[in-house]
C-alpha positions as CSV (number, residue, x, y, z in Angstrom):
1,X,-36.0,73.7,56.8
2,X,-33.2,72.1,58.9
3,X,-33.4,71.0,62.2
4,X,-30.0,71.1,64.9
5,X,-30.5,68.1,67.8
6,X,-32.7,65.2,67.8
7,X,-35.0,66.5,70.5
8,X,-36.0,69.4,68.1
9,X,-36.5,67.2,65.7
10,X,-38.2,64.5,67.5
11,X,-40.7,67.6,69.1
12,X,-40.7,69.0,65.1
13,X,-42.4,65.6,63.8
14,X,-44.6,65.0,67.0
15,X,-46.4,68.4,66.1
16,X,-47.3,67.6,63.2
17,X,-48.4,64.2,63.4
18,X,-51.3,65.6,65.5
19,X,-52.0,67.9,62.5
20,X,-55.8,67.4,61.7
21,X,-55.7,66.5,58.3
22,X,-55.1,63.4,56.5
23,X,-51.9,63.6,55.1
24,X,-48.9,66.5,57.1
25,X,-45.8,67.4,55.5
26,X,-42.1,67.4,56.8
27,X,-39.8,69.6,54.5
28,X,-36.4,69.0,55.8
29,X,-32.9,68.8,55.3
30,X,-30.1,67.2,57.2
31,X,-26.4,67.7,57.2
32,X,-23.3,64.8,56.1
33,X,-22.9,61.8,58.4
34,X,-26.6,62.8,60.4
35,X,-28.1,60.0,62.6
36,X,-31.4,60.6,63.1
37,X,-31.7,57.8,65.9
38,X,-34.6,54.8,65.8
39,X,-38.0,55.9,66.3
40,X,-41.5,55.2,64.6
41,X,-44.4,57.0,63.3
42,X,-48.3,56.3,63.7
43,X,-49.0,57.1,60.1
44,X,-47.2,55.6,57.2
45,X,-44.7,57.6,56.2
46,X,-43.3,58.5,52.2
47,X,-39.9,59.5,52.6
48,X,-38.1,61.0,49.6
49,X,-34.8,62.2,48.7
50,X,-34.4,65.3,46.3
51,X,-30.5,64.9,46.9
52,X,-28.4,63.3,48.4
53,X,-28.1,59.9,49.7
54,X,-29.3,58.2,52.8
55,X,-29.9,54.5,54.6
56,X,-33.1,53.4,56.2
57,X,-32.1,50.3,59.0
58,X,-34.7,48.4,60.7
59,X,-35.4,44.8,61.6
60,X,-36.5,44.3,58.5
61,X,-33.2,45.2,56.4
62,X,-31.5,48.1,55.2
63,X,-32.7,50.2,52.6
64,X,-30.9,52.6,50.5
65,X,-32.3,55.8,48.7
66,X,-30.6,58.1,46.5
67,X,-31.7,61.4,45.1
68,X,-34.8,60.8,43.1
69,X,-36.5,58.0,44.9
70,X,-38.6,57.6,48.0
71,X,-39.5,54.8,50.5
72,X,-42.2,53.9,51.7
73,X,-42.8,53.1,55.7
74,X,-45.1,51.3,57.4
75,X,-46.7,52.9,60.4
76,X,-45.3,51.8,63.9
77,X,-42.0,50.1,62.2
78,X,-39.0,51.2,64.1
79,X,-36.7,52.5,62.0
80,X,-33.0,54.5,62.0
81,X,-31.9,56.7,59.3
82,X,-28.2,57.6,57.9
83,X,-27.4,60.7,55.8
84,X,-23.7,59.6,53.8
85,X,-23.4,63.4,52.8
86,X,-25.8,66.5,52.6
87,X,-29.9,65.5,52.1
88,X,-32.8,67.3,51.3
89,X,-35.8,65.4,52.3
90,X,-39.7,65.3,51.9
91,X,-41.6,63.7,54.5
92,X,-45.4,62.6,53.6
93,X,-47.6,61.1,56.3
94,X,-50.5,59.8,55.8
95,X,-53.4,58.7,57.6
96,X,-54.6,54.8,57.0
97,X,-58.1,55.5,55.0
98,X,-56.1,57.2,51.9
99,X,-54.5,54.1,51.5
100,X,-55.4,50.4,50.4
101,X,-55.9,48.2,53.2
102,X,-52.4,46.7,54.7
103,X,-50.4,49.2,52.1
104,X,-47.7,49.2,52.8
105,X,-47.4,45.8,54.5
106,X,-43.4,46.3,54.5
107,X,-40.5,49.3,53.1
108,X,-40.8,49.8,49.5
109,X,-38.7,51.9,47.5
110,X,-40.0,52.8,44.8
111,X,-38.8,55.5,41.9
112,X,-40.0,59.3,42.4
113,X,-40.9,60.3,38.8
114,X,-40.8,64.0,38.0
115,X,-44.5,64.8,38.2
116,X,-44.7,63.0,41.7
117,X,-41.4,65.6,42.9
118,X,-43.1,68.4,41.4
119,X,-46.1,67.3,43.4
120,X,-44.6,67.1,46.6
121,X,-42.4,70.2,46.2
122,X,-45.6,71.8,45.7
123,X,-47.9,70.2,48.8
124,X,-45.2,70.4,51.1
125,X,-46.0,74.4,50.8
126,X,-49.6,73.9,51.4
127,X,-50.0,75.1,55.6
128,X,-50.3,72.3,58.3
129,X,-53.9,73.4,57.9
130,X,-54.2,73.0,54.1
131,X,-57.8,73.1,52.9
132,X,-59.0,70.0,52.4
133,X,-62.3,71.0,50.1
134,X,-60.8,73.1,47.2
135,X,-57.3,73.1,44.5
136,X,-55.1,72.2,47.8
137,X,-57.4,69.1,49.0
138,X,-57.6,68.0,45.3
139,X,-53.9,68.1,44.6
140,X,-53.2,66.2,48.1
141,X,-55.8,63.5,46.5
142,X,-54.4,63.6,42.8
143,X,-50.7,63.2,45.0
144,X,-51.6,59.9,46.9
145,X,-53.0,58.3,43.6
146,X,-49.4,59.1,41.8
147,X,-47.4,57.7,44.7
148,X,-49.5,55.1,45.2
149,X,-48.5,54.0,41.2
150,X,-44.8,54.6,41.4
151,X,-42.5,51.6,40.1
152,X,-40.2,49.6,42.8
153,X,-36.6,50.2,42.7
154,X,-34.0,47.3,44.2
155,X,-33.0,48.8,47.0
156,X,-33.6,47.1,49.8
157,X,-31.2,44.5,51.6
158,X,-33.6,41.8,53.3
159,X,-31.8,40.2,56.6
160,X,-32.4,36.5,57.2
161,X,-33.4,35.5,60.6
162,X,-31.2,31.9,60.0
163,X,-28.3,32.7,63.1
164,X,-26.1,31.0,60.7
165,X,-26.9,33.2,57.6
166,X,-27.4,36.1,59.8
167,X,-23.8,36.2,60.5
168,X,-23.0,36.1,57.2
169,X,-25.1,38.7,55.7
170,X,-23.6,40.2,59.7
171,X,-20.2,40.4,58.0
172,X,-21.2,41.8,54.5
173,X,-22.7,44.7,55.7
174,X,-20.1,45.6,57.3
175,X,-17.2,44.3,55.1
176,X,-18.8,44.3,51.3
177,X,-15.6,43.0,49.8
178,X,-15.4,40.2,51.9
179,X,-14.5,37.9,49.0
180,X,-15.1,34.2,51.0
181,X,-17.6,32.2,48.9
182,X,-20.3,30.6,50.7
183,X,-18.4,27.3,50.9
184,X,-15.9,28.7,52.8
185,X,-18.3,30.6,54.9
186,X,-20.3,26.9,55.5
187,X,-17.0,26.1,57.2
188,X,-17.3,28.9,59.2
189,X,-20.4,29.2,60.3
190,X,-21.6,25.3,60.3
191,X,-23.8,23.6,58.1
192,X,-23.4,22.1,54.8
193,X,-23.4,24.4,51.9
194,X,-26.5,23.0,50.3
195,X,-28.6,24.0,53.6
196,X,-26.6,27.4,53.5
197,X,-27.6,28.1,49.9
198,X,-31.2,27.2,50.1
199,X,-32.0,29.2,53.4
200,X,-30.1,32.6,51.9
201,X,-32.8,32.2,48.8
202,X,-35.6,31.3,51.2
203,X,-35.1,33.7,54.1
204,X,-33.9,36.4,51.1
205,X,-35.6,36.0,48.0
206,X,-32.1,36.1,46.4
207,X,-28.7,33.8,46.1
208,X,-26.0,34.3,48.1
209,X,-24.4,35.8,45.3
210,X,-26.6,38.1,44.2
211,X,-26.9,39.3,47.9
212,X,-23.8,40.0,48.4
213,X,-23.7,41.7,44.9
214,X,-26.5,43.8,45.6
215,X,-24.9,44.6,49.2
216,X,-21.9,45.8,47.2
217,X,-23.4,48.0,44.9
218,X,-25.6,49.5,47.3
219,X,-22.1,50.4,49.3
220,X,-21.2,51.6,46.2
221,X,-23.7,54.0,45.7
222,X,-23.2,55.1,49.7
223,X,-19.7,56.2,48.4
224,X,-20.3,57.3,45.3
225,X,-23.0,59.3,46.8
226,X,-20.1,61.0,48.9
227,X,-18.1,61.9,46.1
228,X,-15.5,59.2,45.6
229,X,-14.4,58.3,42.2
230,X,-15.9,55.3,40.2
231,X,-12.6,53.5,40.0
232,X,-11.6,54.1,43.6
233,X,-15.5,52.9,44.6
234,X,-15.5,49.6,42.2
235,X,-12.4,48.4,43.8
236,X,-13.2,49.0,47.8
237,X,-16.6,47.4,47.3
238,X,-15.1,44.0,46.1
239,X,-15.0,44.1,41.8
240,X,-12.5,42.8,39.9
241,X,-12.2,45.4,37.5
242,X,-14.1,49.0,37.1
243,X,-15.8,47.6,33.9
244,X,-17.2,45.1,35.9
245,X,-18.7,46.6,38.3
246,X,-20.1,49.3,35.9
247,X,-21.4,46.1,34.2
248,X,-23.1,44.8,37.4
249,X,-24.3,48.4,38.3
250,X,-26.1,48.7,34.8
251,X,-27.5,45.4,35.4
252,X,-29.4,46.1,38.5
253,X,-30.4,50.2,38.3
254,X,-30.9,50.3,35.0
255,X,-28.1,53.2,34.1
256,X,-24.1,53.5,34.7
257,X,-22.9,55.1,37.9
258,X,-22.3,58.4,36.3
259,X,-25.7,58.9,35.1
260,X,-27.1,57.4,38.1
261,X,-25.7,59.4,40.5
262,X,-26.2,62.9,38.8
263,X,-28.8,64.1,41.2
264,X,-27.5,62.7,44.4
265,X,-24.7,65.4,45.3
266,X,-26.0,68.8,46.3
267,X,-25.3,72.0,43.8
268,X,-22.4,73.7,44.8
269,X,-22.7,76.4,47.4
């Protein structure tokens, strides 16, 4: 279904996270460029794109999902959402008792296999009433234990609370081609580049490098997403060469661009 205005949409979900049952469904699909503004939900939420491409932003970091993964969403984070061109989205909620205890602590993107789509194209059929003793109650349990074992994907963008840092990773986000190393950014910002480097790994998990790397290829995909050409893409995000950034994309999601993206543009018509 798709959904025109965010006060439809925001009265859409509230209904159904009333719903009765332990886990509602949200089938949904949103238009190019969409906001759909900051808000959070009492249940965890598994968010999955069937096509298209979209950004998850919260305090947390940004998040990035292409056709063929999901996301999963703590309950009560607060959370915005961008749509970089037409999405077709599956919205799980779940109640707190089908899941471990603390899961999940934080967002985690994770890699929707076939069986799990097939799965949730088939249970977000089922009526907001589905019953809960019989085939539909059993496929909603056989569901949570499949998404429950999907692999991680590296798509998420941690942001460091350092102000210094901050500003950095500030300025990436929004220029990913910014090509100042973090020496020159030390001079910038203040502080001496060893202190730089070792709060980006602490505050990240990663080097600066590979942050800024994996901020550029997640632009990448954003734009490829959209329908721009490899070449065009490798260049505006900051590579030297469309080899290398092929190289770098390989490297991180495991296929080339071309192969990657196959399922993130809509059909035609």
């Amino acid at each position: 279904m798709s959904i025109d205005g965010q006060n439809d949409a925001e009265a859409w979900f509230a209904a159904r996270m009333v719903v009765p049952r332990p886990l509602a469904f949200a089938p949904i699909d949103y238009p190019a460029n969409s906001r759909i503004a900051p808000h959070s939900h009492e249940r965890a939420q598994f968010l999955c794109a069937l096509s298209g491409v979209l950004t998850l932003h919260s305090d947390d970091g940004a998040v990035l999902m292409p056709a063929r993964h999901a996301l999963w969403i703590p309950p009560a984070l607060r959370h915005a959402i961008d749509t970089h061109c037409a999405v077709r989205m599956r919205s799980l909620y779940f109640d707190a008792n089908l899941l471990p205890e603390g899961w999940p602590g934080r967002c985690r993107p994770v890699v929707l296999t076939p069986l799990a789509r097939a799965m949730i194209e088939r249970v977000s059929g089922f009526p907001p009433l589905y019953e809960r003793q019989g085939p539909q109650g059993r496929l909603v349990a056989a569901l949570v234990d499949e998404l429950l074992a999907l692999p991680e994907a590296p798509f998420s963008l941690p942001l460091p609370k350092d102000p210094r840092i901050g500003r950095i990773a500030r300025a990436l986000i929004a220029e990913p081609a910014d090509p100042r190393s973090l020496e020159a950014w030390s001079r910038e910002v203040g502080g001496s580049l060893r202190t730089l480097a070792r709060r980006f790994r602490s505050e990240t998990g990663l080097s600066f490098r590979l942050w800024r790397q994996r901020r550029r290829l997640l632009a990448a995909i954003e734009l490829l997403g959209a329908g721009q050409p490899v070449t065009t893409v490798a260049y505006d995000v900051g590579f030297s060469s469309p080899s290398a950034f092929t190289v770098a994309f390989r490297q991180l999601f495991g296929s080339p661009p071309s192969v990657f993206l196959g399922g993130a543009r809509p059909p035609p018509g």
